[in-house]
C-alpha positions, 0 to 999 in steps of 0.5 A, spaced: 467 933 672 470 933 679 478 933 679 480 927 683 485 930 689 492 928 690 490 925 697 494 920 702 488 915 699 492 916 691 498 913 694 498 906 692 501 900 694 503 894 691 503 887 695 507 881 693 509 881 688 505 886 684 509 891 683 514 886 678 508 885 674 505 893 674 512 894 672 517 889 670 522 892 666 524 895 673 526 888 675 528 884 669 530 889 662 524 889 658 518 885 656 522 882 650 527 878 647 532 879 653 527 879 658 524 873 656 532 869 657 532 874 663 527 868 667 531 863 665 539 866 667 535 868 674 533 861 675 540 857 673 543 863 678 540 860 684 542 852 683 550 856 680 549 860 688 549 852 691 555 850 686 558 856 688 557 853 696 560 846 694 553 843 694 552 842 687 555 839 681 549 838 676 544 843 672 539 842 666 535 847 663 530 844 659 526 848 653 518 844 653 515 844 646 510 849 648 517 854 650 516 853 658 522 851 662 525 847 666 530 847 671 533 842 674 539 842 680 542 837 685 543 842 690 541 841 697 534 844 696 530 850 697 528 849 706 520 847 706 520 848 714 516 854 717 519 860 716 519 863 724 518 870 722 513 869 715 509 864 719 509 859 712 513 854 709 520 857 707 520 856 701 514 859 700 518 865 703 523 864 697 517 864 691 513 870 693 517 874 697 522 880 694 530 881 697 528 873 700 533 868 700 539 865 702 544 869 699 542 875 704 545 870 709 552 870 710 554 863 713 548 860 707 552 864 701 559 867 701 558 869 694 551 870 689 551 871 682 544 875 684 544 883 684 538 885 688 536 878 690 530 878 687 531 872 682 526 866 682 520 870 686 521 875 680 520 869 675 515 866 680 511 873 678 512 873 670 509 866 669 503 864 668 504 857 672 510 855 675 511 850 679 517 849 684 519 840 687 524 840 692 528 834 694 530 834 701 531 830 707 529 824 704 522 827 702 519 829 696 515 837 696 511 840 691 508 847 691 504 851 684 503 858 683 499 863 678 502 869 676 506 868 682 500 866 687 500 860 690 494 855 689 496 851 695 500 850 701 507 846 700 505 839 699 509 833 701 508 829 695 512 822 696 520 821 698 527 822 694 534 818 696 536 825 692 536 832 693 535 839 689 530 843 686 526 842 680 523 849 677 518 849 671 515 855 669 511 859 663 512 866 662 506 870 662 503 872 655 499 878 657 506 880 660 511 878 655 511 880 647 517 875 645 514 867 648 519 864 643 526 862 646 533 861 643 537 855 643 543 859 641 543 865 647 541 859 651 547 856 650 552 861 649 550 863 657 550 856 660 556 855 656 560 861 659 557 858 666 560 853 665 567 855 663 567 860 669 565 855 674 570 849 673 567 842 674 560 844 674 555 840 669 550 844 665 545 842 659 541 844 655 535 840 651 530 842 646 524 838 646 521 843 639 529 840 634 531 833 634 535 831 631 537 826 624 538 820 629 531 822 633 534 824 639 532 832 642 537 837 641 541 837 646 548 840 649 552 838 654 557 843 657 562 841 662 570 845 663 575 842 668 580 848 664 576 854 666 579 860 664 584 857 661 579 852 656 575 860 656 580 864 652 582 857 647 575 857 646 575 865 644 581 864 640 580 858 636 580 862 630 587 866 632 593 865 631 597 864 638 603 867 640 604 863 646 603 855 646 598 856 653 595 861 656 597 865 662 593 863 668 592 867 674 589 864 681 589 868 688 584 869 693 585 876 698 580 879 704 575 874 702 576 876 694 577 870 690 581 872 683 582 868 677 585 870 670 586 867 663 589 871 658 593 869 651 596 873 646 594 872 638 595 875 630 589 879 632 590 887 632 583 888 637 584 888 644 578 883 648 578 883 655 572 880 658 571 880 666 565 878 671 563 879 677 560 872 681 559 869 675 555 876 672 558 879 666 561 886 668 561 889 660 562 896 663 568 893 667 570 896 674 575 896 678 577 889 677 579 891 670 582 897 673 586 893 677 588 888 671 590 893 666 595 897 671 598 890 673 599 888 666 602 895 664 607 896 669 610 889 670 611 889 662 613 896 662 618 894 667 621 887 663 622 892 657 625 897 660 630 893 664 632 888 658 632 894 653 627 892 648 624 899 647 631 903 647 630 905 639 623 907 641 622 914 638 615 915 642 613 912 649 609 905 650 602 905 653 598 901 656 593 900 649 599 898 645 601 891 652 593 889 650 593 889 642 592 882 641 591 880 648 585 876 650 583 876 657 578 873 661 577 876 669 573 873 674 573 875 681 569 872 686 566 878 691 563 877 698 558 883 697 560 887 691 557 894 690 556 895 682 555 902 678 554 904 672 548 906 667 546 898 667 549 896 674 554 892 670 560 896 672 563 894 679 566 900 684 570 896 691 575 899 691 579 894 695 578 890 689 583 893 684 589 892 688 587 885 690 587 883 683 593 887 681 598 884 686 595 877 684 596 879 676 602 882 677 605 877 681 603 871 676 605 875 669 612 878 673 614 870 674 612 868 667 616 873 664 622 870 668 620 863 667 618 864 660 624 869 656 622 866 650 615 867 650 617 874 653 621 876 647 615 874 643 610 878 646 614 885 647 615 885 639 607 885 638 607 890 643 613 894 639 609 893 633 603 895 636 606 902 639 608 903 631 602 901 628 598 906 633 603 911 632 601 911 624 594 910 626 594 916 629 597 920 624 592 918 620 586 920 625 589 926 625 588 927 617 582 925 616 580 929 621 584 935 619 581 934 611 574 934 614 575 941 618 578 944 612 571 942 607 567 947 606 562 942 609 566 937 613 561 931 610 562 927 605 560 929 598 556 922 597 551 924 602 545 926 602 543 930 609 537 931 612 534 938 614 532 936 621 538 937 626 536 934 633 540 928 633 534 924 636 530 924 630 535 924 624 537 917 622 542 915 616 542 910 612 548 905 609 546 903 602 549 898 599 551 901 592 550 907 588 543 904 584 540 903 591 543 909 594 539 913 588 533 910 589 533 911 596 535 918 595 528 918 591 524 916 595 526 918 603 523 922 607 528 928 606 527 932 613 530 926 618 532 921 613 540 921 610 542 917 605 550 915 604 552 909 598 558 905 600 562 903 594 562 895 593 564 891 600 568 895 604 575 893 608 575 888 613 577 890 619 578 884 622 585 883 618 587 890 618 592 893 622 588 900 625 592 905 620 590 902 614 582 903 616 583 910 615 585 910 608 579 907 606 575 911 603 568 908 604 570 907 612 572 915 611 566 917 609 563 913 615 566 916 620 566 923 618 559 923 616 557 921 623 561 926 626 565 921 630 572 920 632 577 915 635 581 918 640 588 917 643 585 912 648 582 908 643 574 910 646 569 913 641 568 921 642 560 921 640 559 928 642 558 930 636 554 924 632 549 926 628 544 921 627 541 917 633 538 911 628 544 907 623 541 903 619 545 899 615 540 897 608 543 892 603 540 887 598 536 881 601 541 876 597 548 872 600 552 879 597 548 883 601 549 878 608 556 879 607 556 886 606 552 887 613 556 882 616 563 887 614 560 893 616 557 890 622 564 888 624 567 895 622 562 897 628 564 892 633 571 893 633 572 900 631 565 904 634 563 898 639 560 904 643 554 905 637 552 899 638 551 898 645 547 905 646 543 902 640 544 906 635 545 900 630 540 897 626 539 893 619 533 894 614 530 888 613 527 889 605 523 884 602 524 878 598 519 877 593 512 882 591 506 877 589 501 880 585 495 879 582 490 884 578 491 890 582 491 886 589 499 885 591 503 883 597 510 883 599 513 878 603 520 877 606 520 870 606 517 863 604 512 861 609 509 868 606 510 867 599 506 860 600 500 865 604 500 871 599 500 865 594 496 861 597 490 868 598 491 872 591 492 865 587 488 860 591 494 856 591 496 856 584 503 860 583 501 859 576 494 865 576 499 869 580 505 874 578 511 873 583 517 878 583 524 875 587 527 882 588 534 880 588 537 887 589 535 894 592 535 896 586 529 892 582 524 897 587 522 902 584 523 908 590 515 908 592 516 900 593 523 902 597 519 907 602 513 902 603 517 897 604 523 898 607 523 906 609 517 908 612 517 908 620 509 906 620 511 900 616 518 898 615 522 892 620 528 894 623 532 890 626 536 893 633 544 890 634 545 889 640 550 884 644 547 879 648 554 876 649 560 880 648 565 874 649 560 871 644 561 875 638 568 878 639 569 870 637 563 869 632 566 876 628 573 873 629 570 866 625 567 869 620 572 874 618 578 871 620 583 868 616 581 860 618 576 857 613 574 851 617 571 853 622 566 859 618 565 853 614 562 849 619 558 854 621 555 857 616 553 848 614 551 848 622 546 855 621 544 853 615 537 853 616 537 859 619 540 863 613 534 867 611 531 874 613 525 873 617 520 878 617 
């Protein structure tokens, strides 16, 4: 067979909007769960660009029975006229054209939530049909297109006393994998656009739930406190130490600046920041110019009012944000981001706009406020004191851990392999199980480390009493990890690039999840967000009959399994609830639950940073109220899907 030659002819290139569809990932993420929400926040950010302009107070996003969207604005409209250089209709332009869009025009948008301008022309390619109305000048227009291919020239369809735009589409199947969308991610996003644009109206309708009374499920989330209500919201579940957050509005060069910070009971640290509305979770120098005002201006006010006289160690800057949290969002002209998820901002004329404004605004707080100020300098003292202890019990455990002849935990199982990339641990609830896990892995890349019952709640320890616990010990020094004194995560040495956490499919077994799942949010955050974390998914029932079995990890499939082995009686069938790991014998738990080829597991990311920092702090944290209600309100949802 003649080898093809690499000519000037190999070079494809791809029209339109080809290129998102060969590669999607590049544009949106992936083809998943994230990218599949990722259509609708491109969408929603054009109609935020006009409220952002002042042309728009009022966005709905509505779910379709079928999972197609809709999004609806009161905006100016998308311009229908000829575009002089494209030769078509603007709107057009801005449908199927990428980087097309107002947002690269100055004077149409002072600032945009998009990064690449890339947004609805994108969404426009990964649909299957999606179909754009325009109301503008009195008129009413209509275009559809077919994976991002338009089937007509703009229409002008009737006439509208309003203005905006409607987009409806339907993302493709053969490009998507995940088609089903979330309420609660919606929601948490429309949310948080509402609290960071204040008096703007957003909501949400499920036509797929109604309701006892009937009606769709529906949100209506609409902020006039902004920032302010953001960080009451994110500490509901605290204990305030200030009666109202401290605010911070400023605008420099065109840099708009707004914070809202709190302090509370809590030991963590949880800032949040944002960029034009984009959620920058690995920071930049906007927080960079926070932390230094923060730092020196309540380093100054001890100083000069005596508070740390009787020290005997210097105050840092991680001991003025434990128990703080803080919400920044500035707004940027053309902000230039870096980073591994371009999510990280790098102008560097921001950090010092920012810190001038926060500086200024807490200075005046600490002399209008004395009282407040003495309250908040004594958590920052108890802060430095218990750091102080927390890191001479770092310095033990990892000092016993150079000592042992192994530096591992006895309890543990290692594997052989020694490439971090294919070894794999997993965090079994119990001896009994653990023992049954050892017996049936696969000793060359899986490792096994019991834990002992339920370990520490970390939500409502201070940092040092985290090192005296014996099963977060056996964590830390079997993963070879450690704290270091900037309270950052050293991964250099860590041993295993799959953590798997594996406990009983019953309510013990979710609290247990709930606790180490916790522990790695606020101990090892650094895990999680390189995908490291995973929980096992083992399943509920085993029916059998004769020689023939099936194990499901639900009801729906008990009833299908029943439903094939027993022709639907439950009586002709034998039906095993596994109520713990330990009724499986160590074959089942390979093939269930172990086996790469045939097992579920389930990656813990964070969608939200904001939203589980206050997710964790509700249901770990000491108000009962509020985990009440919403483990009543999810319910439903309280079962392990396969």
């Amino acid at each position: 067979m003649e080898e093809k030659k690499y000519s000037a002819d190999s070079i494809q290139v791809l029209e339109g909007l080809e290129a998102v569809r060969k590669r999607p990932a590049m544009y949106i993420g992936d083809v998943g769960f994230k990218g599949l929400h990722h259509l609708v926040y491109e969408v929603v950010d054009n109609s935020i660009d006009e409220a952002l302009a002042g042309h728009c107070d009022e966005i709905s996003v509505t779910i379709h029975q079928d999972n197609s969207i809709t999004v609806v604005d009161n905006g100016r409209g998308i311009p229908t006229e000829m575009h002089s250089k494209e030769k078509k209709s603007a709107l057009e332009v801005v449908m199927t054209v990428l980087h097309a869009g107002g947002k690269f025009d100055k004077d149409s948008y002072k600032v945009s939530g998009g990064l690449h301008g890339v947004g609805v022309s994108c969404v426009n390619a990964l649909s299957s049909d999606l179909q754009v109305q325009v109301r503008r000048n009195g008129k009413l227009y209509e275009q559809k297109y077919k994976t991002g291919v338009p089937q007509a020239p703009v229409a002008e369809i009737g006439t509208s006393q309003e203005s905006g735009t409607t987009v409806t589409f339907k993302p493709d199947g053969t490009i998507f994998n995940e088609l089903v969308y979330k309420y609660d991610v919606l929601s948490a996003r429309l949310r948080e656009l509402a609290f960071l644009n204040a008096g703007i109206k957003l909501v949400l309708i499920d036509e797929r739930e109604k309701t006892e009374d009937g009606e769709f499920q529906s949100d209506v989330f609409h902020s006039e406190g902004g920032l302010s209500e953001f960080v009451q919201y994110l500490d509901a579940n605290r204990t305030a130490l200030i009666p109202n957050p401290i605010n911070v509005t400023g605008e420099r060069d065109m840099v708009a600046v707004e914070v809202a910070l709190q302090y509370n009971n809590s030991f963590n640290e949880n800032i949040h920041s944002y960029v034009n509305n984009i959620n920058t979770i690995e920071g930049g120098t906007h927080v960079s110019g926070f932390r230094r005002a923060l730092t020196r201006v309540f380093k100054s006010y001890g100083d000069k009012n005596g508070f740390f006289n009787k020290l005997k160690f210097s105050v840092t800057g991680d001991d003025f944000r434990e128990g703080l949290t803080a919400l920044i969002s500035v707004k940027v002209p053309e902000p230039q981001f870096e980073g591994q998820t371009k999510t990280k901002l790098g102008n560097s004329d921001v950090t010092g706009i920012v810190e001038t404004c926060v500086g200024q605004a807490i200075q005046n707080y600490l002399e209008e406020n004395p009282k407040e100020a003495r309250m908040i300098i004594e958590k920052v003292i108890l802060a430095a004191q218990a750091r102080n202890a927390a890191r001479k019990a770092r310095e033990l455990v990892q000092r016993k851990t150079v000592l042992s002849s192994t530096g591992l935990p006895g309890k543990l199982s290692d594997c052989s392999e020694k490439d971090p990339g294919k070894c794999e641990i997993y965090l079994v609830e119990g001896d009994s199980a653990g023992g049954t896990a050892k017996q049936g892995r696969d000793r060359s890349f899986q490792a096994i480390l019991p834990l002992r019952g339920k370990i520490l709640n970390v939500e409502k320890a201070m940092e040092h009493r985290i090192y005296d616990n014996e099963e977060i010990k056996n964590i830390f020094t079997a993963l070879g990890v450690h704290i270091q004194d900037d309270k950052t995560l050293n991964t250099e040495k860590l041993r295993y690039h799959k953590i798997i956490i594996m406990c009983d499919a019953d309510i013990d077994g979710s609290h247990i999840v709930t606790l180490i799942l916790t522990f790695f949010f606020r101990q090892m955050k650094e895990l999680v967000e390189q995908g490291y974390i995973y929980i096992a998914a083992p399943p509920l029932y085993l029916v059998k009959k004769g020689k023939k079995f099936q194990y499901c990890w639900n009801e729906e499939e008990r009833q299908e399994a029943v439903s094939r082995l027993g022709e639907g009686k439950d009586e002709s069938v034998n039906i095993q609830r596994y109520k713990g790991l330990g009724e499986m014998n160590a074959e089942q738990l390979w093939d269930t639950t172990m086996d790469p080829d045939t097992r579920t597991l389930r990656q813990v990311t964070i969608e939200s940073a904001a939203e589980a920092d206050r997710i964790f702090s509700m249901l770990m944290g000491d108000e009962v109220p509020p985990r009440r209600q919403f483990i009543e309100t999810h319910a439903k949802y309280a079962k392990i899907d396969a």
